[in-house]
NULO-474973 format. One record per residue: residue in one letter; x, y, z of N, C-alpha, C in turn. Coordinates in steps of 0.02 Angstrom, whole numbers, padded with zeros to 5 digits, always signed. Layout:
N
AXYZXYZXYZ...
END
This chain:
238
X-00646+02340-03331-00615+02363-03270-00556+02317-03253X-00508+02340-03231-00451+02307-03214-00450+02262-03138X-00445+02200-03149-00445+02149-03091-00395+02170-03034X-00418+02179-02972-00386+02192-02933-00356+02143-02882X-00316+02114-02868-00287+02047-02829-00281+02055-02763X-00311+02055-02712-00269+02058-02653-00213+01989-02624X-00174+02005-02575-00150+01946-02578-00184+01910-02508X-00193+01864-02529-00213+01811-02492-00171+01820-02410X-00246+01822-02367-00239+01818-02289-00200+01746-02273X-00150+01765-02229-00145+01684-02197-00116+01719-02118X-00129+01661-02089-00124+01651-02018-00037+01685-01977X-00021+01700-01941+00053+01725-01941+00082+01641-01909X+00153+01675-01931+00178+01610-01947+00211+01582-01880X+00181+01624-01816+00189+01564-01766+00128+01525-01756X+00075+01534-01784+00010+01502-01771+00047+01417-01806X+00062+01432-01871+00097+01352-01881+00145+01333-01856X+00196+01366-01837+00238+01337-01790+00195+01302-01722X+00150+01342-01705+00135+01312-01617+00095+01243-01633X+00080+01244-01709+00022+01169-01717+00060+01121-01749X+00126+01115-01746+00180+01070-01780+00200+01042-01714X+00230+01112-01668+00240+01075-01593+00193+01063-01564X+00111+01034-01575+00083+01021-01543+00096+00939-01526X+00095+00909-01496+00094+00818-01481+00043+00798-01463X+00032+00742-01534-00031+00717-01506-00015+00643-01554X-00037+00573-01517+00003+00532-01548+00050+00517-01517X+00101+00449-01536+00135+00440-01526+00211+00459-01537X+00251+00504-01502+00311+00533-01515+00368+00505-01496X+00431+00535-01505+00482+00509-01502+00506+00534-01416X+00565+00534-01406+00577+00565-01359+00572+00632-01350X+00532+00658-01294+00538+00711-01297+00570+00748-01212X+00632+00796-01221+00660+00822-01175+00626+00898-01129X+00609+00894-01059+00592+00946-01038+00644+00980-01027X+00636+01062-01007+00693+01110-00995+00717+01071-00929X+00711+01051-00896+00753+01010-00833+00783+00955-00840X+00783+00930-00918+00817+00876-00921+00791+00805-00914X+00710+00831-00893+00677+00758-00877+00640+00720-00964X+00640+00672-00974+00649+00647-01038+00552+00587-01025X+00527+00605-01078+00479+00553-01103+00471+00514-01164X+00434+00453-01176+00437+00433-01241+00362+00392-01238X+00343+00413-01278+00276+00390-01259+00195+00409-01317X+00150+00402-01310+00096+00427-01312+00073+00508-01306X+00064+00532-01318+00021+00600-01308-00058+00619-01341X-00089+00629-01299-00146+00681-01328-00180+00769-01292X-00161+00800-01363-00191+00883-01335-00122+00890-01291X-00064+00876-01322-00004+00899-01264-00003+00876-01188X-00048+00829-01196-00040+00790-01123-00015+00707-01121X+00043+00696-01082+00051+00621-01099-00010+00578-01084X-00024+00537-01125-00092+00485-01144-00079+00452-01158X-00115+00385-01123-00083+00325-01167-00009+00290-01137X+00037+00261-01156+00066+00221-01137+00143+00260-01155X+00176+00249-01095+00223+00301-01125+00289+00303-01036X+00369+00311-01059+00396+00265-00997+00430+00376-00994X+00425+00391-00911+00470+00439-00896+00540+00410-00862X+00566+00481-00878+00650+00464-00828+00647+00545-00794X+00666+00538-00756+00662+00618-00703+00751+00610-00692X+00786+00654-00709+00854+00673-00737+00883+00700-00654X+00807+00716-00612+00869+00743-00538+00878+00689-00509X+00820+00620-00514+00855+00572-00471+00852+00524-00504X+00855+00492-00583+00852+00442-00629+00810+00391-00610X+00753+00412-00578+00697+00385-00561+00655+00358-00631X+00630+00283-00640+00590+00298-00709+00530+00267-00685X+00482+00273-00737+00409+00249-00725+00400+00245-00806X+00361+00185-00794+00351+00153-00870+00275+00115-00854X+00228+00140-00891+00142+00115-00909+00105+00163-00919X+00060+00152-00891+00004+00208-00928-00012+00271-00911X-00039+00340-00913-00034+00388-00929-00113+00413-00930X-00154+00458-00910-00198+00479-00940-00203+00557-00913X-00206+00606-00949-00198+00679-00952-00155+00705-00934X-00084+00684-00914-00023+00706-00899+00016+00678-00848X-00043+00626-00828-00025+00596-00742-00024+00526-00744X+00011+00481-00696+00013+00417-00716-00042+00397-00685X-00086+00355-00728-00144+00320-00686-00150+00237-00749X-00173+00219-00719-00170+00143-00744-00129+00087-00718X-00099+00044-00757-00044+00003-00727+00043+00019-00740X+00074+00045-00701+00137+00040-00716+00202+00008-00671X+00241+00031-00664+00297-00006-00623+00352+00069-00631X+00382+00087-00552+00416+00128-00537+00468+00107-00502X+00531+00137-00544+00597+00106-00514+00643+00142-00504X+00705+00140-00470+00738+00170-00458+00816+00157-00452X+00881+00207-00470+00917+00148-00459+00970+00159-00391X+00992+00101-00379+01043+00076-00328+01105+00134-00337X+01104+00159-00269+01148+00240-00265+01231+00207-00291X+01236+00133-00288+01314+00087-00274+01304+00084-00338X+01272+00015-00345+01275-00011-00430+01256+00025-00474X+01198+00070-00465+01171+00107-00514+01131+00058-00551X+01102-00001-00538+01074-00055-00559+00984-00031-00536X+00970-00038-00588+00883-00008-00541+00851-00056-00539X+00813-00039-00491+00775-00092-00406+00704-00060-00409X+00671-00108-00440+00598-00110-00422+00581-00067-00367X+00539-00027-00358+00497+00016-00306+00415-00020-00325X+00379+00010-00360+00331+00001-00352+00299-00046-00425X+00271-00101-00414+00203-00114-00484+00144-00132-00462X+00092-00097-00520+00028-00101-00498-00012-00013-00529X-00079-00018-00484-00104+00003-00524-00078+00090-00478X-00107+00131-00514-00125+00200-00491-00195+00249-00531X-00175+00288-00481-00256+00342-00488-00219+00421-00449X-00237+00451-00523-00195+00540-00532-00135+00565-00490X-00106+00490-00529-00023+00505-00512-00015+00493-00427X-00025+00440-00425-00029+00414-00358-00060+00334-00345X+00000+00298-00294-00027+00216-00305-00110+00232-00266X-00136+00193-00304-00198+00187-00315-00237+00137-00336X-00265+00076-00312-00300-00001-00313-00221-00036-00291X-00227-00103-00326-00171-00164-00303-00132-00156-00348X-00086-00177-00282-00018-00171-00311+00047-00193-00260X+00132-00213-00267+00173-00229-00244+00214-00148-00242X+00250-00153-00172+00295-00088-00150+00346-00133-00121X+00400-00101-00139+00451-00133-00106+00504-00087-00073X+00515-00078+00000+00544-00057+00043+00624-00060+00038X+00653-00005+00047+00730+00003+00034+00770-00035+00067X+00721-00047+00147+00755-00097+00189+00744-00164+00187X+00707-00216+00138+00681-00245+00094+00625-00288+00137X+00567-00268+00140+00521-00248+00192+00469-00255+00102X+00409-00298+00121+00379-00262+00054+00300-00267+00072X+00271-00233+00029+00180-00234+00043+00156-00257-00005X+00106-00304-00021+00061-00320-00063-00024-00304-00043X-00053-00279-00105-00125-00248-00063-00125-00178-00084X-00202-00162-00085-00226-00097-00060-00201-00049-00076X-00225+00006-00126-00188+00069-00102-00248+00117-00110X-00230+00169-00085-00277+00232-00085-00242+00298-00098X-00255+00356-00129-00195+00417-00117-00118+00408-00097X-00090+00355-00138-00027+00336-00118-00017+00314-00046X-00065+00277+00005-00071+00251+00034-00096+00178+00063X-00058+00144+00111-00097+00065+00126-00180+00082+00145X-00225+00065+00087-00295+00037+00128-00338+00001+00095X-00382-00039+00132-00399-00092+00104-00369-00166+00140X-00369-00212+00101-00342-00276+00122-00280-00304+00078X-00246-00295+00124-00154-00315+00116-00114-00359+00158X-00053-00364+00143+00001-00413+00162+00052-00383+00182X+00073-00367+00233+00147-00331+00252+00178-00382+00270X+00251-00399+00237+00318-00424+00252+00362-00387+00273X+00355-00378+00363+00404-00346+00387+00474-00369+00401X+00554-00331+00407+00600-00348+00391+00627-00408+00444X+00590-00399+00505+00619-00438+00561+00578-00512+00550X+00546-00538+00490+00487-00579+00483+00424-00574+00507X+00400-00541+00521+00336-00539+00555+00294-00524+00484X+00243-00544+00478+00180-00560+00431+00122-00508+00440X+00117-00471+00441+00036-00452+00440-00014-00472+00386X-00065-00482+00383-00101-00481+00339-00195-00471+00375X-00215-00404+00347-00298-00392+00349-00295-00307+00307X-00344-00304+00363-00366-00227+00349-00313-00164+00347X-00304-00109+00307-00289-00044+00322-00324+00005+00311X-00288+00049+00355-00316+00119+00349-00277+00198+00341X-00255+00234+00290-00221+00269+00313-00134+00246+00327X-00116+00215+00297-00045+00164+00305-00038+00136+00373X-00102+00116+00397-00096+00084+00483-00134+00020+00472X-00119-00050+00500-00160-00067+00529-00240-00035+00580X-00310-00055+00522-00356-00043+00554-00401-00076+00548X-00462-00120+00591-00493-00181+00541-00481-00226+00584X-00491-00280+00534-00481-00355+00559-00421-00374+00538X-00362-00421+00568-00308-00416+00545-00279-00484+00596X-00232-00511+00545-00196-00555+00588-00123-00558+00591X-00070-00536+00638-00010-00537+00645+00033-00595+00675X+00087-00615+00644+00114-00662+00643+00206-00655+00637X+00219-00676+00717+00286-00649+00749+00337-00723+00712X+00389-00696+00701+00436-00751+00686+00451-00811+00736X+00431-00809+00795+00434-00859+00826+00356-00907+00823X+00316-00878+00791+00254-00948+00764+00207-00906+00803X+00205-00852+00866+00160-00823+00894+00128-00792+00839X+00048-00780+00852+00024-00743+00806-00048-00727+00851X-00082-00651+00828-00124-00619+00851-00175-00607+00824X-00244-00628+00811-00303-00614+00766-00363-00589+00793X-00376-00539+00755-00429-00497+00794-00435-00420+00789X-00443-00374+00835-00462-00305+00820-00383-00278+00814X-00395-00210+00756-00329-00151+00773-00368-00078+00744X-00325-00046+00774-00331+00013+00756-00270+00056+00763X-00272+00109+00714-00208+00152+00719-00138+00099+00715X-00159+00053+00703-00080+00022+00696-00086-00012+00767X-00118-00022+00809-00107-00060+00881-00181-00123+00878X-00164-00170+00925-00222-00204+00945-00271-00173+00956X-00320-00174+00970-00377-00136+00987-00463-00183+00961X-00465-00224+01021-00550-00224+01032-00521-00316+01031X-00573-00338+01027-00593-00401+01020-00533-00445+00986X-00492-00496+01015-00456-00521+00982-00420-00611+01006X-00389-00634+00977-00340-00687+01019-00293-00690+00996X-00219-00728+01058-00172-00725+01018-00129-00772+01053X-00094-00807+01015-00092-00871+01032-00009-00877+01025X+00009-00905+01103+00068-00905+01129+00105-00982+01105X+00120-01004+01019+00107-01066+01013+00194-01077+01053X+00243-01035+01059+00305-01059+01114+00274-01079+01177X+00239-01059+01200+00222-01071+01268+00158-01134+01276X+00144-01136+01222+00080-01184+01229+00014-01151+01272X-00013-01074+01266-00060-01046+01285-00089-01004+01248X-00157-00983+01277-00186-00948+01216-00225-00898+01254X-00226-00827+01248-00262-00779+01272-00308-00728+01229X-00395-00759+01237-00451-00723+01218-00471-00670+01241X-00466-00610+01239-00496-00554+01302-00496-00502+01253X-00492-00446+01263-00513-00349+01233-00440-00347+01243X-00418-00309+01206-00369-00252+01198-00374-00179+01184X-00323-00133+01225-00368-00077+01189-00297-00043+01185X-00287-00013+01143-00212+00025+01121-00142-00024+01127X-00171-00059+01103-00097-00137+01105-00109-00169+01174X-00131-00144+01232-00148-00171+01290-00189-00239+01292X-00191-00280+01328-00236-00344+01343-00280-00304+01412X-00333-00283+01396-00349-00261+01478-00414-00298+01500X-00442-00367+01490-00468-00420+01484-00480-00465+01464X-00480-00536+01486-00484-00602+01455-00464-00660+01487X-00468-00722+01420-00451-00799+01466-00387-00799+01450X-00350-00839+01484-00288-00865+01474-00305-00943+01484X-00295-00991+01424-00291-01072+01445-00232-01095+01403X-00220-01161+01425-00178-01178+01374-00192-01209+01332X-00151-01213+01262-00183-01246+01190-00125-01263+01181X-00108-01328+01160-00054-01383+01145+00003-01359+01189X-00003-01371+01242+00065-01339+01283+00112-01415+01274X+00063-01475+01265+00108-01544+01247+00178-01551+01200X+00148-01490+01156+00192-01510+01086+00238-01442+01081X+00225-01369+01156+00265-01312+01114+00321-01321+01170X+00374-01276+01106+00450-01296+01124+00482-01261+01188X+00429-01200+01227+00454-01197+01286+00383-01184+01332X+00346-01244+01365+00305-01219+01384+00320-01198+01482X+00279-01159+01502+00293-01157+01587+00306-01201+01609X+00307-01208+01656+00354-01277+01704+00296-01299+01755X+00228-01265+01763+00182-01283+01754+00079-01284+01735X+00051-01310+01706-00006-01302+01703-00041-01250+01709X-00086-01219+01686-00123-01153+01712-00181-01219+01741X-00200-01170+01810-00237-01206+01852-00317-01194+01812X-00355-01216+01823-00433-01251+01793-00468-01194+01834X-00494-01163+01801-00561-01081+01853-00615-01154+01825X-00663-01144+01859-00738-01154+01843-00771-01090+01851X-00798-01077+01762-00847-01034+01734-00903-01056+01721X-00945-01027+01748-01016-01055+01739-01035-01057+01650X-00998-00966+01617-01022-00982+01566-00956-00917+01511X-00895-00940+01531-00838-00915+01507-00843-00877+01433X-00886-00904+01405-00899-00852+01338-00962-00825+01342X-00992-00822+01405-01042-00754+01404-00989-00724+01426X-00941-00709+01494-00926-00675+01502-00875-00622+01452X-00832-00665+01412-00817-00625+01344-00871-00581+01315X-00899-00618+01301-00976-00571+01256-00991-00503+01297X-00983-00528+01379-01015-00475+01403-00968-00417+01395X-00893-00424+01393-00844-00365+01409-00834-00370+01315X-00868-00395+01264-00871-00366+01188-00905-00307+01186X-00964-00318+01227-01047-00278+01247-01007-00231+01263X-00985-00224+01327-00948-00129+01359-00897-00127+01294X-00840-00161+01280-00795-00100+01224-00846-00082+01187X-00873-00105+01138-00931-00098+01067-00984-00024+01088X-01006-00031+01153-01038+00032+01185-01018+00078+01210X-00942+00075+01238-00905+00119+01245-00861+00157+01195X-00857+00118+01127-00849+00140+01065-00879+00159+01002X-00935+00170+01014-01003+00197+00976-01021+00249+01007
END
């Protein structure tokens, strides 16, 4: 009987084309239809791994790590100077699905910078704000606010330690007038002082103190009575 041949099945020939453009591994540059450019890592067509973007509408780049298409790990995001065109640190540190995420440094356009904390591309946790006028913060956030325990610290040496919330004083705190040589322990509640002591603390040595003395109360027992007005906020805030 005469052998009959068929010809051999194969796959159509975009099936090998689409598994040539697949990326997986380390590639060269590769250009999106918008012009935005990667070089990097890939796995399963997702950037993986270590690998720097440039975004072509605002020559924004980001350079570190990568996992399923999104930056998460440690990288550093920069940007450049609209004048020089010289690019200026924005962000290093870590992230989580393309968003700062654990510790890390941000640096403010008005050159203002944060160290600390992040959450969903937000301050929380325990951080350091260097605000532009000098003032210091450093404690708790929440939500990009002061919330927590926290201590603020004004360019003239004043500084405030104790409760905040929403970004304001709030609850239990002191804050210490070291220009004036006084110091005021009491509750705050929305940046307000709305109880406490006022005495003075080194008024000898500060560089403008009153012209004179805070007069002497006799308290039988001056830090019960704190305790006692801790007792109403704490119960009135629960």
């Amino acid at each position: 009987m005469p052998v009959i041949k068929y010809p051999r099945i194969r796959d159509p020939l975009f099936y090998e084309w689409d598994r040539k453009a697949q990326k997986c591994g380390l590639r060269h540059t590769i250009f999106a239809v918008n012009g935005d450019q990667y070089t990097g890592e890939w796995l399963d067509n997702l950037k993986h791994g270590k690998g720097t973007q440039i975004w072509k509408s605002t020559g924004a780049i980001y350079s570190g790590d990568w996992k399923f298409g999104k930056r998460d790990g440690y990288g550093s995001y920069s940007v450049p100077d609209p004048v020089t065109k010289e690019y200026k640190r924005v962000y290093t540190g870590l992230w989580e699905n393309d968003r700062r995420g654990g510790r890390g440094v941000f640096f403010y356009p008005n050159g203002e910078c944060y160290e600390g904390e992040w959450s969903n591309g937000l301050r929380s946790g325990w951080g350091k704000m260097q605000y532009k006028d000098g003032s210091v913060y450093e404690g708790q956030w929440l939500v990009d606010q002061h919330n927590g325990q926290g201590v603020l610290r004004l360019p003239n040496g004043n500084r405030y330690e104790g409760g905040w919330k929403d970004g304001k004083k709030h609850g239990p705190g002191k804050y210490f007038y070291l220009d004036k040589g006084q110091q005021l322990e009491g509750i705050w509640v929305a940046d307000i002082p709305k109880c406490g002591i006022l005495v003075d603390f080194g008024r000898d040595n500060a560089p403008a103190p009153p012209q004179y003395p805070l007069p002497e109360i006799e308290l039988h027992d001056p830090a019960g009575v704190l305790a006692e007005a801790r007792a109403m906020f704490d119960d009135s805030h629960n």
